[in-house]
C-alpha positions in Angstrom: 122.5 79.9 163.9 121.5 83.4 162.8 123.3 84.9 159.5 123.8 88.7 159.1 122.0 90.7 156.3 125.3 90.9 154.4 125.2 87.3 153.6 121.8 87.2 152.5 122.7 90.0 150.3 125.3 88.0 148.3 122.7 85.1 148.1 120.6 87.2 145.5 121.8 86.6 141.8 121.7 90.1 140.7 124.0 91.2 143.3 126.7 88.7 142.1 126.9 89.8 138.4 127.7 93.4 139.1 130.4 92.3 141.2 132.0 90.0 138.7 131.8 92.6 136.0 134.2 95.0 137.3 136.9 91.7 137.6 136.0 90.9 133.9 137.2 94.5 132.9 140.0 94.2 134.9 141.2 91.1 132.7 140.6 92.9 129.3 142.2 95.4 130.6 145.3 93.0 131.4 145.4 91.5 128.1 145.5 94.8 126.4 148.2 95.8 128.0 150.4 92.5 127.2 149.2 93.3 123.4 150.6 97.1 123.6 154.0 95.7 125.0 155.5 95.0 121.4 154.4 98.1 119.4 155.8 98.8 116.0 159.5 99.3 115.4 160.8 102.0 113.6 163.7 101.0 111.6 166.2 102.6 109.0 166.5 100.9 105.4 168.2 101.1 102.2 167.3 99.6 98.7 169.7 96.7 97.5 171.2 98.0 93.9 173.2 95.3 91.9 175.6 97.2 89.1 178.9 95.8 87.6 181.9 95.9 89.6 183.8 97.7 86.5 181.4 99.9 85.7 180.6 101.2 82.2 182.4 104.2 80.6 181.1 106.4 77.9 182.8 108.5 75.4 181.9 110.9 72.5 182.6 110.1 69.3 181.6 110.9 65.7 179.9 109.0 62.6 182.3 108.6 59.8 182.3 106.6 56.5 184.7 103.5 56.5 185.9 104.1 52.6 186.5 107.9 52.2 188.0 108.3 49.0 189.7 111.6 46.9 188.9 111.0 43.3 191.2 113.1 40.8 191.1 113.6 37.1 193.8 110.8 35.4 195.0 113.5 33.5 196.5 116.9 33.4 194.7 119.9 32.5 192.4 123.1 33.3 188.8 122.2 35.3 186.1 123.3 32.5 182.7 122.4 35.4 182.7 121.0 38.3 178.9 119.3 38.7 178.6 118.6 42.6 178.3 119.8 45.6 179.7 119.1 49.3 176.7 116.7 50.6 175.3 116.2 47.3 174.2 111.5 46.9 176.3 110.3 43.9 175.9 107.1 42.0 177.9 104.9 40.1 179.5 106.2 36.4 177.2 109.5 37.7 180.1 112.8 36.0 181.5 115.1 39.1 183.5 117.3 36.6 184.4 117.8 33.6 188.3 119.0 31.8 188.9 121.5 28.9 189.4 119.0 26.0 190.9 121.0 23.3 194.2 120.3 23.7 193.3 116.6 24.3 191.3 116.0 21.2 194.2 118.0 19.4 196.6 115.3 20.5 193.9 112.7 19.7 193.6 114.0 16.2 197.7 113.8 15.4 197.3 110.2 17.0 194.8 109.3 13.7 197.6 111.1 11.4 200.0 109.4 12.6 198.2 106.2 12.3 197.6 106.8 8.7 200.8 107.6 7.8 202.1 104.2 9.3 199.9 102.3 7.5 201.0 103.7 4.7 204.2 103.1 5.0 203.9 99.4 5.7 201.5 99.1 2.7 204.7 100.7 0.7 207.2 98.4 2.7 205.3 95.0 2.3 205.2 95.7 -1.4 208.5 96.5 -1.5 209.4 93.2 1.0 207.4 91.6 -1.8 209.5 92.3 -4.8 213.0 91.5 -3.1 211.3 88.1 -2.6 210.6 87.6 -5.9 213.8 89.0 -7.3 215.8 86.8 -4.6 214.2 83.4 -6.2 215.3 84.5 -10.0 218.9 85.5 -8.7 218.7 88.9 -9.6 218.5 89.9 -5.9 221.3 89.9 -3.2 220.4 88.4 0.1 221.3 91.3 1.6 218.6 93.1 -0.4 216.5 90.9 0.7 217.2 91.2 4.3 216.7 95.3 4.2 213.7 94.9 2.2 212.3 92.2 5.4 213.6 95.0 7.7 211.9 97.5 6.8 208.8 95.6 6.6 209.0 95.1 10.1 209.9 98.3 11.1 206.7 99.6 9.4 204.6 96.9 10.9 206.2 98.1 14.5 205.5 101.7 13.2 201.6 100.7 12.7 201.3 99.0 15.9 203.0 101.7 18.0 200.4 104.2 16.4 197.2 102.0 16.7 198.3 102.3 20.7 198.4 105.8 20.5 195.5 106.4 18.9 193.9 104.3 21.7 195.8 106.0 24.4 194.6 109.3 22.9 191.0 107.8 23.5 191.4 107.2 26.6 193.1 110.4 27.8 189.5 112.3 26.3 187.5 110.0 28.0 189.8 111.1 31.4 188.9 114.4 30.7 184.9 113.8 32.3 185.8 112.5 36.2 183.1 109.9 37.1 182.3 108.4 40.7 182.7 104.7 40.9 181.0 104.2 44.0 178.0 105.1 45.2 177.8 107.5 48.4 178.0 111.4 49.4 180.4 114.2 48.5 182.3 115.5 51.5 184.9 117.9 49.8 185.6 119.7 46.4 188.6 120.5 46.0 188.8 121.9 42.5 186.9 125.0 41.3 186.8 126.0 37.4 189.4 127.5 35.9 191.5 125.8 37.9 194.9 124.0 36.3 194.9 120.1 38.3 198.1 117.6 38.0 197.4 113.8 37.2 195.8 112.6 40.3 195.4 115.3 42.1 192.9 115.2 44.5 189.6 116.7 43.4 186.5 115.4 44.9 186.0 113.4 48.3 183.6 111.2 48.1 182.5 108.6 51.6 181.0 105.3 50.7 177.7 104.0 52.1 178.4 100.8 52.1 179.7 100.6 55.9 179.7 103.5 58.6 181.8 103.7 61.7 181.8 105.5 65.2 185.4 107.3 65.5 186.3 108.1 69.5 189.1 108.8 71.5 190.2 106.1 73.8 192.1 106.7 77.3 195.4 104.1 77.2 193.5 102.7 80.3 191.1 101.4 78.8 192.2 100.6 75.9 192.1 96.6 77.2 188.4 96.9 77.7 188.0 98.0 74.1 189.4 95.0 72.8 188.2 92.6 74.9 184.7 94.2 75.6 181.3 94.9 74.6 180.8 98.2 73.0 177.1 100.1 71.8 176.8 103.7 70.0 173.7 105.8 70.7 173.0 109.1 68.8 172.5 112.0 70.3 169.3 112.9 68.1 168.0 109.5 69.1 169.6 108.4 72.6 166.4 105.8 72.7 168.0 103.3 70.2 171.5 101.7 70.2 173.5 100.1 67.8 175.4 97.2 68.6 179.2 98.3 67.4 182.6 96.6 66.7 186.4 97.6 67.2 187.9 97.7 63.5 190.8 99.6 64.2 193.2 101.0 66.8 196.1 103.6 66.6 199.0 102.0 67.2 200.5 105.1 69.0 198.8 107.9 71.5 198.1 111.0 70.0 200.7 113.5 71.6 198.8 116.1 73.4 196.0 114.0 74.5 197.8 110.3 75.3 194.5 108.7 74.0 193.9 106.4 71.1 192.4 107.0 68.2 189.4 104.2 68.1 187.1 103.2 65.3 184.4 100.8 65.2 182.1 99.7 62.8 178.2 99.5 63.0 177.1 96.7 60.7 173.3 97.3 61.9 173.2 101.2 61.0 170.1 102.2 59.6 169.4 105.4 57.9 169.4 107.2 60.5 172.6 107.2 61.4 174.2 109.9 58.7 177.6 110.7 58.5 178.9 113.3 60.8 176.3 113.3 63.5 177.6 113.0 67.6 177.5 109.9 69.0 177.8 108.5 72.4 180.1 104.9 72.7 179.4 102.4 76.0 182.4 100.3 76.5 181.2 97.5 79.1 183.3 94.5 80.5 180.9 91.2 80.0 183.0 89.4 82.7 182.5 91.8 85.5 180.6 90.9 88.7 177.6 92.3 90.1 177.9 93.8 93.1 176.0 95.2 95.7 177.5 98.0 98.7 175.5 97.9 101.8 176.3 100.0 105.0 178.4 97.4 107.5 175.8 98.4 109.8 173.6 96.2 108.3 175.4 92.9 108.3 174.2 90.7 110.7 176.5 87.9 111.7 176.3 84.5 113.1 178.9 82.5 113.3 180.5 82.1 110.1 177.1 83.1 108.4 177.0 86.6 107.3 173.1 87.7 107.0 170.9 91.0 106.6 167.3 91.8 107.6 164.7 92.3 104.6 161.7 94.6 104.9 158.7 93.8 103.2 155.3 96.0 102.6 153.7 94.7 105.9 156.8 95.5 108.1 157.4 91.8 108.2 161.2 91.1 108.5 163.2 88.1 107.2 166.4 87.2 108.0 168.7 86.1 104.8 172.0 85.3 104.0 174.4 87.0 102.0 177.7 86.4 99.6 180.0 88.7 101.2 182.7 89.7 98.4 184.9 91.9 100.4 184.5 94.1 103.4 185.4 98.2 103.4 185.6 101.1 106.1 182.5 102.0 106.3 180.7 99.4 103.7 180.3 95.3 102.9 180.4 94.5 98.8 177.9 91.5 98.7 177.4 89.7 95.2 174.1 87.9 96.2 171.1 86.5 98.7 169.2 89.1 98.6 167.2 90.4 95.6 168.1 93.5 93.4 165.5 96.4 95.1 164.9 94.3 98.6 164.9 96.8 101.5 167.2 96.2 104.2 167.2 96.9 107.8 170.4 99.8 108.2 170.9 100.2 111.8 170.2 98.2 115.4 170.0 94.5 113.6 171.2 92.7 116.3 168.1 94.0 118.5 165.5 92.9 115.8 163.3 89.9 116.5 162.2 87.7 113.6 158.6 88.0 114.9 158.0 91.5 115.6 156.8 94.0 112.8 158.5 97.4 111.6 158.0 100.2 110.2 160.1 101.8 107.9 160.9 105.5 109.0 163.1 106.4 105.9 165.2 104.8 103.2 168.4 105.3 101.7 169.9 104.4 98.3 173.2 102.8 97.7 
């Protein structure tokens, strides 16, 4: 049987490998295609932000001393120097101001008369308590002689003692006369000027202690609850880097009548020297036993079941699905308290069209 040239055309070897290359493009070209059909989804995200349920509140309050004290002269009289100024450091025993003492070392001076003439009159008295004695045991004495002669001996020896006090009072009135501090800290009023005629403990100068300092704020009656029970920190305003851990000391007991808040004072036992009386401070009042809590958009909630879940984004566009502690759901927004990490991107919109295996890509991101 004869065969046709188009068969002995196919016989040659050449002639079948450029017909079986054009069928091997056509099934890269298939695969390619099948590869191209999942492409890259673009997807909407927001960052997961944990903060306290009750958040923190912040007031402004003021550095004060704890021990602010108005020294005054102990006695009357007209202000001869005063020998500080308002800000001036003060030590211990160190003079603040000084009285005229004329009239005091006047009255000292009568004091010492006085005292001399009562001991001479119970030198003169306890001779003369002497001699009714005597006369008494030879019977040429009455008893009642003897009994005014023992009188007067104690009425002179009451006279002596009275004057020794005075004399000692007298002292003590001139020492009054120089006012000394008796605690060390920082002058924050005068209140006296010289030449100027003080009572007995009137106020003259103010002196603060530095032995313990204190932030003073003004609490809102809503809150006052969270300044008992919670955690408070002061931070200056020159130096808002550091805090100092602080303490409630004190509470009015009544709102102040134009503002209806509470006057609030709480002590800093770790205040350096930095902290100076009178500078502005800010006071964080935070509740220990609040909740963290995160708000995500409801969109993003993904649920199965009884198993609430969201869709986490990492830097490869790789998703994972992971479940979530729902707290309590809102209009527009679900309060979670955990299963996903604080700063985990999660998918916003179009979860329930996601699959597991395919990639994303993050178009934008939102923070809540």
């Amino acid at each position: 049987m004869s065969r046709g040239p188009l068969f002995n055309l196919f016989r040659k070897p050449a002639v079948v490998v450029l017909l079986l290359i054009p069928a091997i493009g056509l099934a890269g070209c298939g695969k390619k295609t099948e590869a191209e059909a999942k492409p890259t989804r673009p997807v909407l995200v927001t960052t997961v932000q944990y903060a306290p349920e009750s958040p923190s509140r912040s007031f402004v309050g003021t550095i004060r001393p704890r021990i602010e004290t108005d020294i005054g002269f102990r006695v009357a009289g007209k202000v001869a120097k005063r020998l500080v100024e308002v800000g001036q450091t003060v030590q211990v025993g160190q003079p603040l101001g000084t009285l005229d003492e004329v009239d005091l070392k006047l009255q000292a001076e009568q004091a010492a008369a006085e005292l001399s003439a009562a001991t001479g009159v119970l030198a003169q008295a306890s001779a003369a308590e002497g001699r009714a004695n005597e006369l008494k045991s030879k019977g040429w004495a009455t008893q009642a002689q003897l009994d005014q002669a023992k009188a007067s001996g104690d009425e002179a020896r009451a006279r002596l003692n009275r004057a020794e006090r005075q004399v000692e009072l007298t002292k003590n009135s001139l020492s009054y006369a120089t006012l000394h501090a008796d605690t060390a800290g920082v002058v924050t009023a005068t209140l006296i000027d010289p030449g100027q005629v003080v009572a007995a403990g009137q106020a003259a100068i103010r002196v603060a202690r530095f032995a313990e300092k204190e932030a003073v704020v003004a609490i809102p009656e809503t809150l006052v609850g969270r300044a008992k029970d919670g955690t408070a920190s002061v931070s200056l305003w020159s130096g808002p880097g550091k805090t100092y851990q602080a303490k409630l000391r004190e509470i009015a007991p009544n709102a102040d009548a134009a503002t209806r808040t509470y006057l609030a004072k709480f002590s800093l036992p770790d205040a350096d020297d930095k902290v100076v009386l009178g500078m502005t401070a800010t006071l964080t009042l935070s509740d220990p036993k609040t909740e963290r809590i995160a708000r995500i958009p409801l969109s993003a909630l993904f649920s199965q079941g009884n198993q609430s879940s969201l869709y986490t984004v990492n830097d490869a566009g790789e998703i994972t699905l992971r479940p979530v502690k729902v707290k309590t759901y809102e209009s527009t927004d679900v309060i979670i308290t955990g299963g996903v990490d604080d700063g985990a991107k999660v998918v916003t919109l179009g979860v329930q069209k996601l699959d597991p295996a395919q990639k994303v890509r993050v178009v934008s991101a939102l923070s809540f």
